[in-house]
C-alpha positions in Angstrom: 64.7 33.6 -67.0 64.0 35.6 -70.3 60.9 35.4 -71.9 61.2 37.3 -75.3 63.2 40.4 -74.4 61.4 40.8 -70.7 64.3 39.7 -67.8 62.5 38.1 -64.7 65.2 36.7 -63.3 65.9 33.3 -61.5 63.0 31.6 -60.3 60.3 34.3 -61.5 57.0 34.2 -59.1 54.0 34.5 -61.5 50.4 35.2 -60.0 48.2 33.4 -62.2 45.1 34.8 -64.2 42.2 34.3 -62.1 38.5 35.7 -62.8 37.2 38.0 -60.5 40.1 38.0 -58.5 43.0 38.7 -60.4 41.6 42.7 -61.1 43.8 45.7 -60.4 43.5 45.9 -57.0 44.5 42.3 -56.0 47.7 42.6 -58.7 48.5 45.8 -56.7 48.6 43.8 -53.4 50.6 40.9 -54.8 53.2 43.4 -56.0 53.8 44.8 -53.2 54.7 41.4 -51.9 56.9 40.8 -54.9 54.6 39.0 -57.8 57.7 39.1 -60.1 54.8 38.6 -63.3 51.1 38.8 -63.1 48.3 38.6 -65.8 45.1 39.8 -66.1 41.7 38.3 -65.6 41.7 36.1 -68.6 39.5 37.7 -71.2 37.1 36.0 -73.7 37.9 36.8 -77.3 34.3 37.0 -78.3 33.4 39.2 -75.9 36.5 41.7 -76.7 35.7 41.7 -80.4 32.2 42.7 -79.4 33.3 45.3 -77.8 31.8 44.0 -74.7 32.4 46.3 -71.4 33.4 43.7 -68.9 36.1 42.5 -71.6 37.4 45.6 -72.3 37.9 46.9 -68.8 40.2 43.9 -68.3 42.6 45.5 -70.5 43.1 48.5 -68.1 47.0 47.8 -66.5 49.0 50.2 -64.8 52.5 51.1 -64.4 53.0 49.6 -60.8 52.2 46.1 -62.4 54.6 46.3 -65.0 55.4 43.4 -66.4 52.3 42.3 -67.4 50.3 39.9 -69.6 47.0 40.2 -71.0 45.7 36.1 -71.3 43.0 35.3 -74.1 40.4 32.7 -74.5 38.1 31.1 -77.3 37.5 28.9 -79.9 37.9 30.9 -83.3 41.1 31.4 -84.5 40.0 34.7 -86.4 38.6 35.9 -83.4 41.3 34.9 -81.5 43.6 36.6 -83.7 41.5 39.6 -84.0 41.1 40.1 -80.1 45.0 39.5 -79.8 45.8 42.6 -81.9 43.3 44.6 -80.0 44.8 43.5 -76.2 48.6 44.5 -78.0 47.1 48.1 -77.9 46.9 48.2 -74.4 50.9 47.8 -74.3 51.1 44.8 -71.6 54.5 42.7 -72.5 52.8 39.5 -73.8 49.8 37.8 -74.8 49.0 34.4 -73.3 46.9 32.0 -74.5 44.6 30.3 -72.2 44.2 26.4 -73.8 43.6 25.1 -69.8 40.7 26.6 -68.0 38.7 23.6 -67.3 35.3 25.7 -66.7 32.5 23.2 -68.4 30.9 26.6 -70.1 34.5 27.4 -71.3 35.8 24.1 -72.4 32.4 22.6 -73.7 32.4 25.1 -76.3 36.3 24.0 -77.3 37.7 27.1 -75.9 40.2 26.7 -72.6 41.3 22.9 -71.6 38.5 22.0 -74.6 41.1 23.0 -77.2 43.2 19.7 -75.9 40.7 17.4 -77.5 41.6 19.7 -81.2 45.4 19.8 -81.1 45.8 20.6 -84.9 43.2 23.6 -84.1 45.5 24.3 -80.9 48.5 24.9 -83.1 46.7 26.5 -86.2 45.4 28.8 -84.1 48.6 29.7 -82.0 50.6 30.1 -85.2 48.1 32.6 -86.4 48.4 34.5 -83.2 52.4 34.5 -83.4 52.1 35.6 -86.9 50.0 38.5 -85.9 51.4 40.2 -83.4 54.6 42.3 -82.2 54.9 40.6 -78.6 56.1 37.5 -77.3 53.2 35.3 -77.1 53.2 32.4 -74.3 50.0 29.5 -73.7 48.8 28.1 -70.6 47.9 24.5 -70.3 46.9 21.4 -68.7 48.3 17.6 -68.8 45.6 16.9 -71.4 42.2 15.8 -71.7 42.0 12.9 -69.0 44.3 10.1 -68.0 44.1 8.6 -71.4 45.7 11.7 -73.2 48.3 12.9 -70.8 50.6 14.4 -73.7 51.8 17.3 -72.8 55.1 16.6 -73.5 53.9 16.4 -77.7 51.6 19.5 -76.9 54.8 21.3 -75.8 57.0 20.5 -78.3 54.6 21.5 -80.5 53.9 24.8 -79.8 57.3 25.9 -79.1 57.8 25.1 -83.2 54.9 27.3 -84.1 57.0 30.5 -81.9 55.1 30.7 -78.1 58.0 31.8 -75.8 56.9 30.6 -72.8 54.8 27.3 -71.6 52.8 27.1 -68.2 51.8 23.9 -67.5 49.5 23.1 -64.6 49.8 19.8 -63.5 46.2 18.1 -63.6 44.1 17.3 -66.5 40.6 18.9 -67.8 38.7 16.3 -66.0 40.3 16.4 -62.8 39.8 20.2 -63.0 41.2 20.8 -59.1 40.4 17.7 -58.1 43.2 15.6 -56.6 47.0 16.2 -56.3 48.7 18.1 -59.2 51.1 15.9 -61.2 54.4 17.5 -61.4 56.1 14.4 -62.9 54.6 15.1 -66.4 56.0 18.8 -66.1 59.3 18.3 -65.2 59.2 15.4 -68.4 58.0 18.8 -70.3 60.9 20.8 -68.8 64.0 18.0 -69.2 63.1 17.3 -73.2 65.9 17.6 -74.8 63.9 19.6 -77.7 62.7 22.0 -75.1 64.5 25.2 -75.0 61.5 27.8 -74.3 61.2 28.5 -70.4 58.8 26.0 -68.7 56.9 27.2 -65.7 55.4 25.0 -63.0 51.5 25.3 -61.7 49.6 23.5 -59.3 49.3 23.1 -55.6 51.8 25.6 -54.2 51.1 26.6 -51.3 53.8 27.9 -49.7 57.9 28.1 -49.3 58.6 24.3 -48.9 56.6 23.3 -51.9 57.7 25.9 -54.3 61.5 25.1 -53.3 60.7 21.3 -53.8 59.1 21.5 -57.2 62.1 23.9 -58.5 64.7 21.8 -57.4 63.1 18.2 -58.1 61.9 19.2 -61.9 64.0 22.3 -62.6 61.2 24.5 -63.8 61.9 28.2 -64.9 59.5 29.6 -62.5 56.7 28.5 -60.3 52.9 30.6 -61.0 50.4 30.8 -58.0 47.0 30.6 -58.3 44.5 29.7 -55.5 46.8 29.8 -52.9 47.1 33.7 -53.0 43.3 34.5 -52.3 43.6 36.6 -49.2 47.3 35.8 -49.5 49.4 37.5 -51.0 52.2 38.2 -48.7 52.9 34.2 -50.1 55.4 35.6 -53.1 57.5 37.4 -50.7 57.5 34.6 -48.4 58.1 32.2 -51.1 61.3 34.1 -52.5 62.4 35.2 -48.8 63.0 31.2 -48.5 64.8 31.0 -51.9 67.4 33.2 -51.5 67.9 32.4 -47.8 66.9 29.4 -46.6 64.7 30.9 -43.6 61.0 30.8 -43.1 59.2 34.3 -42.5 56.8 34.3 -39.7 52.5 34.7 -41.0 52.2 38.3 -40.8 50.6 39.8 -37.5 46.5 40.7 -37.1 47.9 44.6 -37.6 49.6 43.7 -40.5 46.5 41.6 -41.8 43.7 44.4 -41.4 46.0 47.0 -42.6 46.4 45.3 -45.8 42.2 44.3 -45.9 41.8 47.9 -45.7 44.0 48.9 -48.3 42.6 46.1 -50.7 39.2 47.4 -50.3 39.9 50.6 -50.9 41.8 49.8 -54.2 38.8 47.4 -54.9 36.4 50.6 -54.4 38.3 52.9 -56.9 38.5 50.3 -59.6 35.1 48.6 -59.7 31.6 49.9 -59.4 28.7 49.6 -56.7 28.5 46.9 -54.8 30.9 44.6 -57.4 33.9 45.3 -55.3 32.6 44.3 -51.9 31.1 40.9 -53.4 34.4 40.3 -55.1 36.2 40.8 -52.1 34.6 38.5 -49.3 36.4 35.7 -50.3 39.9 37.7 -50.0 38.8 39.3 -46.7 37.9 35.8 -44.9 40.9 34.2 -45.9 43.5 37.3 -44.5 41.9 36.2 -41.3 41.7 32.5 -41.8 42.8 30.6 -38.7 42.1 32.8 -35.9 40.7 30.8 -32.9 37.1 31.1 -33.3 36.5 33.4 -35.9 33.6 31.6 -37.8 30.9 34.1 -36.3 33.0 37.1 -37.3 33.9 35.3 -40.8 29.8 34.8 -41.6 29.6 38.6 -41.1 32.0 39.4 -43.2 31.0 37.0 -46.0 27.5 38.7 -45.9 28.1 42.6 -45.2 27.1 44.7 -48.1 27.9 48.5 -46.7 31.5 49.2 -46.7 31.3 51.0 -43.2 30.2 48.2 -41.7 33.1 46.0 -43.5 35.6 48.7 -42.1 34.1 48.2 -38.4 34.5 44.3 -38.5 38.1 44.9 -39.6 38.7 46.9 -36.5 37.2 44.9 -34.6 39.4 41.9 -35.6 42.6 44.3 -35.0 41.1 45.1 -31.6 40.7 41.5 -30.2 44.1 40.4 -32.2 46.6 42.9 -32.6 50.3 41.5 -33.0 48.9 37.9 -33.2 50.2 35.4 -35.7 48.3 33.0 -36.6 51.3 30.7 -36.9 52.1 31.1 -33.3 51.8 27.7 -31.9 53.4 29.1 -28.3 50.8 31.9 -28.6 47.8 31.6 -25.1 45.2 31.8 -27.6 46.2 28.5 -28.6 46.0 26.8 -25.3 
């Protein structure tokens, strides 16, 4: 798969752009288990023109994440525009456009999924950011609206004209937002146009090897992006092309392996985000890396509410201690019984 002049290979692994997740220290994690492409948090336009310091400290990427794309949001073309040519100083290799979050403050203002109910602004506005910039820009969408506008297939077709490179299509609409089961169908219809010759890559519901496989052979999608399914989990993109190229299923990773990679995460967390921000944005990580260990909802409530990183350290231990080489995919293992 090629997007522009960046090589990714066959069957590229994309993390998606998820806020308050997808910072530096998560994208290092998800490298290590072989994210082949990963983007940042998605930043608002407005808040980048302004000059605004959350928005501009998603721009920081570093070498170990190369490639990289920096996604944008809003609902003004200029501003779009302008914020586009200010994220192409930070050097990632593209810009995406985000016309699918489905976030009711997002999309109510027209910005994210709400630009599906505007497709001539969709387009305008996607031209302009084509026209204005050196890299390969690529968009990120949904379906459509609701049942009654699935077109997608129009949408796509439609901005591959106006020069995006890429098109990642998740496979619900803006008013099922997560709700329900993620129509591939409608992607693969996207993928096997005729007209299409841009790479089309496949979002929604993947949640491990067998999935991923299925979707990439059924609809024949350039590459599969992971979103929700790598929260405390990111040893899924190594697991994921482990089972491409072989066939085989890689066992979950042990306790050890677990905490040792909590650990690591936090710290990463620590260096890249101030005060207590790092340890609220990682509780949700650091109860899934333990998720499904035999009675572990006392422990998981302590870790959900520790504030003091010491004490986040101990309860890691703690889990290592009790747990050690246990998987928790072992159905022969006695803690099962």
């Amino acid at each position: 798969m090629k997007i522009g002049n960046i090589l990714l290979g066959e069957n590229p692994l994309f993390l998606a752009p998820m806020e308050d997740i997808t910072d530096p220290s998560f994208r290092m994690v998800c490298k290590m288990y072989d994210a082949d492409f990963m983007y940042t948090e998605f930043v608002s336009s407005d808040g980048l023109i302004r000059d605004g310091k959350k928005s501009v400290r998603k721009l920081d990427i570093y070498d170990f994440e190369r490639p990289i794309g920096i996604q944008l949001y809003g609902h003004l073309t200029d501003s779009m525009v302008e914020a586009a040519l200010i994220a192409e100083e930070a050097k990632p290799e593209l810009i995406d456009i985000n016309f699918g979050c489905p976030v009711k403050k997002i999309a109510n203002r027209g910005a994210g999924a709400g630009m599906l109910r505007n497709l001539p602004l969709m387009i305008a506005m996607t031209e302009a950011i084509v026209k204005s910039v050196k890299l390969p820009v690529t968009v990120k969408t949904r379906l459509g609206w609701d049942d009654d506008s699935k077109n997608i297939v129009e949408i796509s077709e439609r901005l591959q004209d106006v020069g995006i490179q890429a098109l990642t299509i998740h496979g619900r609409t803006r008013a099922q937002l997560y709700r329900g089961n993620a129509d591939w169908t409608l992607i693969g219809a996207a993928k096997n146009n005729p007209r299409m010759k841009i790479p089309i890559i496949g979002n929604g519901d993947i949640d491990g090897p067998l999935r991923a496989k299925e979707m990439i052979d059924r609809y024949g999608v350039d590459g599969i992006m992971i979103g929700r399914a790598t929260v405390g989990r990111p040893w899924i993109f190594r697991d994921i092309r482990h089972y491409l190229n072989t066939g085989e299923l890689l066992p979950e990773p042990s306790v050890n392996e677990k905490a040792d990679l909590a650990l690591l995460h936090l710290e990463k967390s620590l260096e890249y985000k101030e005060g207590k921000r790092a340890i609220f944005e990682m509780r949700r990580h650091l109860s899934n890396y333990f998720k499904g260990l035999p009675h572990f909802k006392e422990t998981r409530l302590k870790l959900l509410t520790a504030i003091e990183v010491d004490d986040i350290k101990k309860l890691i231990g703690e889990i290592r201690e009790k747990w050690g080489d246990f998987r928790t995919d072992d159905k022969t293992s006695v803690y099962n019984i």
